[in-house]
N, C-alpha and C positions, 0 to 999 in steps of 0.2 A: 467376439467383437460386439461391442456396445452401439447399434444404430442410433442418433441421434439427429434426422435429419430438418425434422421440424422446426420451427418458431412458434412463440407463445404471444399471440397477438389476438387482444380485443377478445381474453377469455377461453382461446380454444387454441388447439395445437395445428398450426395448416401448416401444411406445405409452403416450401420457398416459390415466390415465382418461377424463376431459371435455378433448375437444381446446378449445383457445380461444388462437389466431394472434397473433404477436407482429410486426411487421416490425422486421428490424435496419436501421438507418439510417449509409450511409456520410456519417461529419460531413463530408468534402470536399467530398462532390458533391449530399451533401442526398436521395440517391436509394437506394433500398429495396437491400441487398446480399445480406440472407439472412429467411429467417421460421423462427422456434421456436414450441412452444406452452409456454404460463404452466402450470405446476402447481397441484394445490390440497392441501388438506391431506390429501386420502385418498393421494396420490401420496407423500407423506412417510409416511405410514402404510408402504406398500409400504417405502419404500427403508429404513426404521427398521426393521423385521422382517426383512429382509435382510441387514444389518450387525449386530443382536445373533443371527440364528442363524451368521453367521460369525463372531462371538469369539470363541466358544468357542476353536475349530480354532487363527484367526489369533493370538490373547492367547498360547497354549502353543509358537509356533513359535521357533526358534532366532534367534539372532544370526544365525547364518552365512545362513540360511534370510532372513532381513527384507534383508539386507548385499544376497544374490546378487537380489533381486527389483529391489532401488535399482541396484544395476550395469545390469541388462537395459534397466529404464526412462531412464539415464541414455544408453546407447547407441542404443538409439532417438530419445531427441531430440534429439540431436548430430544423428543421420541426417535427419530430418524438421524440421530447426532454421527452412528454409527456408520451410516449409509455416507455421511459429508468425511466422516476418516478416510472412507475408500478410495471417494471419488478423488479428493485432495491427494492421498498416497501415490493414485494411478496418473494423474494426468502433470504433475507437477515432481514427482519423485518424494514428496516430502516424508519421512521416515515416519512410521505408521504410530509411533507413539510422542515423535511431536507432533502428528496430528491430531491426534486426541485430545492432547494437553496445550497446546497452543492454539494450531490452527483453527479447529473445527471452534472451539468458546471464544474466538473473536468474535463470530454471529451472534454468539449468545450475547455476548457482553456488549453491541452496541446497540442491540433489539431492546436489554433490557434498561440501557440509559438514555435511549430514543425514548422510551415508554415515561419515564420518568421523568426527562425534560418535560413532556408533552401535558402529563400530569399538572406541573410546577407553574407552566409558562402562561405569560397573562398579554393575549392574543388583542387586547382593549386596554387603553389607561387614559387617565387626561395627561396633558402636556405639561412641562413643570411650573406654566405660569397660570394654568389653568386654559378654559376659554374654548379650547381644542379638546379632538378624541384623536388620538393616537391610533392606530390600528395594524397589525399584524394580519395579511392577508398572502395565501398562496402562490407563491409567485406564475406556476401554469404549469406547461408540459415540461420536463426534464427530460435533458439525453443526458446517460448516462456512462461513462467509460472506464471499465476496470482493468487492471495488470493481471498478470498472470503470480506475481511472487510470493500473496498472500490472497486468495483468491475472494473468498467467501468475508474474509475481513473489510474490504474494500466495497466490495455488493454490499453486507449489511450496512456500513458508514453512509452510504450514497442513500439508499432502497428507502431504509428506513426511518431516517427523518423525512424524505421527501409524500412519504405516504404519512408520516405523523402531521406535518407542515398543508397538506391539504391539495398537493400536487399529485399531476398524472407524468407518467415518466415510459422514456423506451431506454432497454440496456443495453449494450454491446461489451459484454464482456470479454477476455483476450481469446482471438480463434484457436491457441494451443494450448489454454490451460479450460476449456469449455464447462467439464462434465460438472462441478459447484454451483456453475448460475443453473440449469439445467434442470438440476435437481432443488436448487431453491426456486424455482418456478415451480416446478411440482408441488412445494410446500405452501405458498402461494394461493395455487390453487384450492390446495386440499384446504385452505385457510376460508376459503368466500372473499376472496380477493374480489369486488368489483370489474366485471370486465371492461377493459379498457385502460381503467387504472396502472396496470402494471401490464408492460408488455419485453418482449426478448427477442432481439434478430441478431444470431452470429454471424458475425462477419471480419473483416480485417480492416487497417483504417486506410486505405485509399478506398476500398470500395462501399462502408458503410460507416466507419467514422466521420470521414470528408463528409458524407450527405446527411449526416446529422447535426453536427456543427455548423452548416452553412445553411440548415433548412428555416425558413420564413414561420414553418409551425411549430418549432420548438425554443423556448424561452429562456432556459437557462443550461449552459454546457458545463457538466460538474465530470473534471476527467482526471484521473491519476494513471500516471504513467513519466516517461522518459521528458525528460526539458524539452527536447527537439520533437517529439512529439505534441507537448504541451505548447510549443511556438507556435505547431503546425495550426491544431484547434483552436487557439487564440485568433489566428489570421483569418480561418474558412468563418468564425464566427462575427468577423468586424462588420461585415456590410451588412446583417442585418443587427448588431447592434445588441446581441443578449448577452444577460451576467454570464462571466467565466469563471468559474472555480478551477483551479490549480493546485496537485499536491503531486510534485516532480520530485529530480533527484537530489541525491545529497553527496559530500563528501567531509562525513560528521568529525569533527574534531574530539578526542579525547585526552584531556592536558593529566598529568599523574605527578602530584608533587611530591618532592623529598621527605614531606611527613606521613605521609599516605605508609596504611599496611601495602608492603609493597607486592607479597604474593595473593592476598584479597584482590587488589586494585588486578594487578595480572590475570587472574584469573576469571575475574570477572568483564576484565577488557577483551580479550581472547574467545569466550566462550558468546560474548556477546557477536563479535564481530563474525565469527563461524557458523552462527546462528543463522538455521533456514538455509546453510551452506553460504552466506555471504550475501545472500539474494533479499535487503531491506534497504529502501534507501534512504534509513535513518543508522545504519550498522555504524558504530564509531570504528571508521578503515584508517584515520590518521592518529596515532598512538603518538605522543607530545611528551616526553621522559624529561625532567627536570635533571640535568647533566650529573651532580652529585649519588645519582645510582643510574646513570643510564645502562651502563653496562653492566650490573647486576639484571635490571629488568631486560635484556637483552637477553641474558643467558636463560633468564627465567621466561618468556617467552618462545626462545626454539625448545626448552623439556616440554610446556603446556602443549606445543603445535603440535611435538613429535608423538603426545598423547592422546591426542584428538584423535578417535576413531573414524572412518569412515565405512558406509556397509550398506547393506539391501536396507531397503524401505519397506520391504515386504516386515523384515525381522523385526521382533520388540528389541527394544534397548536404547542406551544412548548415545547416537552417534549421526555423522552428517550425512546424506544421502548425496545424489548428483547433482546437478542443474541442468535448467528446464531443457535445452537443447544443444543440439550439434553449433547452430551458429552461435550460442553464447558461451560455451565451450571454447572454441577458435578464436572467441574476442577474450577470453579471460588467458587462453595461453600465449594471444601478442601481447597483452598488458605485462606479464609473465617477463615473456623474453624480452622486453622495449625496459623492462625494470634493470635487466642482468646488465645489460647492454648500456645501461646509463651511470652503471657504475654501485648502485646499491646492492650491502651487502646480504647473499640471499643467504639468513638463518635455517630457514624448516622450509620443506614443499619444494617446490619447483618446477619444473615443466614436466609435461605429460600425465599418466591418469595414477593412479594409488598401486602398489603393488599386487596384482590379483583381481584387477579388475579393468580386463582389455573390452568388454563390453560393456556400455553407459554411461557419460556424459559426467564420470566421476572427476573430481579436480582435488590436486592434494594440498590439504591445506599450508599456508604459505606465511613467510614470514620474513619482510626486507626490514633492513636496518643501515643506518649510515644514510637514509635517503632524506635530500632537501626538499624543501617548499616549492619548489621549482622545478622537479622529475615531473613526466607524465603522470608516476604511478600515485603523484602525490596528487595531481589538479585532474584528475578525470575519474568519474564514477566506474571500477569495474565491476560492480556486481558479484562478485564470487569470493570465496574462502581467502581474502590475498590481504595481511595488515601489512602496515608502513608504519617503520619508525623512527622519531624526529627529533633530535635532541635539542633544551633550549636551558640557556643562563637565567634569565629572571620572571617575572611574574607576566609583567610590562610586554617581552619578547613574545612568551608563550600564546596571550591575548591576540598581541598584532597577527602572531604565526595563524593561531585558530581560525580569525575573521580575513585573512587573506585568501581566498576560497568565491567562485561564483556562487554556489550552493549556502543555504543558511536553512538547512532543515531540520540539524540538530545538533547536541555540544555535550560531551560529558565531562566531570572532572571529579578527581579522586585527592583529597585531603583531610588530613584531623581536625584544621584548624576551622571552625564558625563562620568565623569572618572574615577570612579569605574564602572562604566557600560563596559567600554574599555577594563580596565585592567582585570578584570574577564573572558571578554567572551574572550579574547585570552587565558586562562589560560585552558577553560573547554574543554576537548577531545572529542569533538563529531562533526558531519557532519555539523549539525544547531544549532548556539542560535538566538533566541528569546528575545528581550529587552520589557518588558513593553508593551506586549501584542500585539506586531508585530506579522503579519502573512508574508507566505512565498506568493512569487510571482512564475508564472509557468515557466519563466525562468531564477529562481534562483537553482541553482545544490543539487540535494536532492540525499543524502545515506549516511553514516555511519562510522565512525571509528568501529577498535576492532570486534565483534563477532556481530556488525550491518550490517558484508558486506564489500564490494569494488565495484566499479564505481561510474557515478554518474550518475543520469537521469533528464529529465528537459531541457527545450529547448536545446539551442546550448550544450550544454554539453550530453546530453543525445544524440541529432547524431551522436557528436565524442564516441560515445561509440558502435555505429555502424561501425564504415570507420575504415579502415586500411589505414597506412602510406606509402606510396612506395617513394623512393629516387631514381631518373632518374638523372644516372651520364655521363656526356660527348658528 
């Protein structure tokens, strides 16, 4: 058992005020891996008086001074790369070689485009008609709030622009995926992180997200997570008035035309969407078949589903692991049933857990078809291994279909032709599309139209969502 009882406030590891015991649960094995204790709002008190008496110092420090702190930290978890496979593997289930390969080099990859913006960025300019200095200044203290689904991807996005940007910050990373911020506080550490600068109280969000987002000493609430959650932060945050960054859920559209490879486009819609076991809320879950092969890509989608492995996360290989817990388990099996039950035709998957795996939070991968714009399965985020697929007559339809959606987080689409590739993806309302199987780079600007959020995070964009603008006239 992994003790983890501590907080990382103002440089040193103390004790919670009122201990009160968390147990971390390995979703594999269903069995207890580590215990934290939950913070409360006095604990936020502490680590917020900690990061605004270190502004002052950290807001006045150099380029060169923010640049050589991000080098240290980045050299560090390069070393320790292996220690963030584990921790990721253990507290989230994620299969131990997508962690390696995905998980764990998202920290790398936004430390190293954090650094890079930071390099690039010009903190001073005149104004375009001259007369004025422009200025680029730290916005203050930051609270910050991460998911559990990509753990360390999220903490690096937030962490390290806000320390590039000149800002002090407290984290509250999610109380059942813990053991990544943890250990990137320890890196932190071992970096000469200024104390104060960066601080860490685990907790849940009525007891220390609510008093972070509502606190008078923190300046800016940068939170990714659930819309309904992200409403919650927005409201605790109005009365006193600070920026809200937003990067919520999604229900990604993926449109596949008649010219498109059709077993490329499949396979690559499939493997995206099962990806992380379903748990991104950028996965393209709404699969959009231009009707002239829809049922080709139908049948080619339940062989790819019925091929999809699922397996220990302890094991090398390639294949999906569980999700994160019992309650999201329970909600991905009424999505499940509320699917069967509305009439869509279930391809692959279905209710209950994988054959051979009566222990861990296993879901099998799934696959409806025959389902409209108007099923639950189609207008609500479930988070798990479950595609829906949608069939449409013209170009025009497939667009309207895409953009009829609360979410606008993200949009794929799969075709040969140029210029309908052009003319589409200006059309779809969402933060990213995706052409034929592009991925995103870490400093390309990630977040969301509509009830996916506002800002954007990702290198140079993701600082300026830190700085404030000052105009120096005369």
């Amino acid at each position: 058992m992994i003790e983890k009882r501590q907080f990382y406030i103002d440089g040193t590891w103390v004790e919670p005020i009122e201990p009160n015991d968390l147990t971390v649960i390995n979703p594999a094995t269903e069995q207890p891996v580590a215990v934290i204790s939950l913070g409360t709002a006095a604990d936020v008190d502490r680590a917020v008086a900690a990061a605004q008496a270190a502004f002052d110092t950290w807001s006045q420090t150099s380029v060169e001074e923010r640049a050589a702190l991000l080098e240290r930290v980045i050299a560090i978890y390069e070393r320790r790369s292996g220690e963030m496979d584990e921790a990721i593997r253990l507290e989230m289930g994620a299969p131990i070689d997508f962690a390696r390969e995905q998980q764990t080099p998202a920290g790398t990859g936004h430390l190293q485009a954090t650094l890079e913006a930071l390099r690039n960025h010009r903190f001073e300019k005149p104004s375009p008609r001259g007369g004025s200095l422009l200025r680029h200044e730290p916005i203050g203290v930051c609270g910050l709030i991460t998911p559990w689904n990509w753990p360390i991807n999220q903490i690096a996005a937030k962490v390290a622009p806000a320390l590039a940007a000149g800002c002090t910050m407290v984290l509250k990373p999610s109380e059942i995926a813990p053991l990544s911020a943890l250990l990137f506080a320890e890196m932190l550490d071992e970096a000469g992180c200024p104390a104060g600068v960066f601080n860490l109280v685990n907790g849940d969000g009525p007891g220390v997200g609510a008093a972070m987002s509502s606190h008078p000493g923190i300046d800016m609430m940068s939170f990714t997570g659930s819309t309904r959650a992200g409403i919650s932060v927005t409201q605790n945050a109005a009365e006193t008035v600070k920026r809200v960054a937003l990067e919520l859920g999604g229900k990604s559209a993926n449109l596949v035309f008649a010219d498109a490879d059709l077993e490329t486009a499949l396979r690559f819609s499939l493997g995206s969407c099962f990806s992380n076991t379903g748990q991104s809320c950028d996965a393209p879950t709404r699969l959009l078949v231009e009707q002239s092969v829809y049922e080709d890509a139908v049948a080619l989608a339940g062989t790819i589903a019925a091929e999809t492995r699922v397996g220990d996360p302890a094991r090398p290989g390639d294949h999906v692991g569980p999700v994160i817990s019992d309650l999201q388990y329970e909600k991905i099996q009424g999505h499940i049933e509320r699917g069967i039950a509305d009439g869509a035709r279930l391809v692959a998957g279905g209710p209950g857990k994988p054959d051979g795996f009566e222990t861990g939070y296993f879901v099998k991968p799934t696959v409806f078809a025959d389902v409209t714009n108007e099923m639950s399965i189609a207008r609500n985020e479930i988070f798990g291994p479950v595609l829906v697929m949608i069939p449409f007559e013209t170009e025009d339809e497939a667009i309207a279909m895409a953009n009829d959606t609360p979410y606008g987080l993200a949009a794929y689409l799969q075709t040969s032709d140029p210029e309908r590739a052009k003319r589409v993806s200006r059309k779809l309302r969402a933060g990213s599309v995706y052409i034929n199987g592009a991925s995103p780079d870490w400093d390309v600007p990630f977040g969301g139209y509509k009830q996916s959020g506002n800002g954007r995070e990702y290198g140079e964009f993701g600082l300026e969502d830190f700085l404030e603008l000052k105009a120096i006239t005369g």
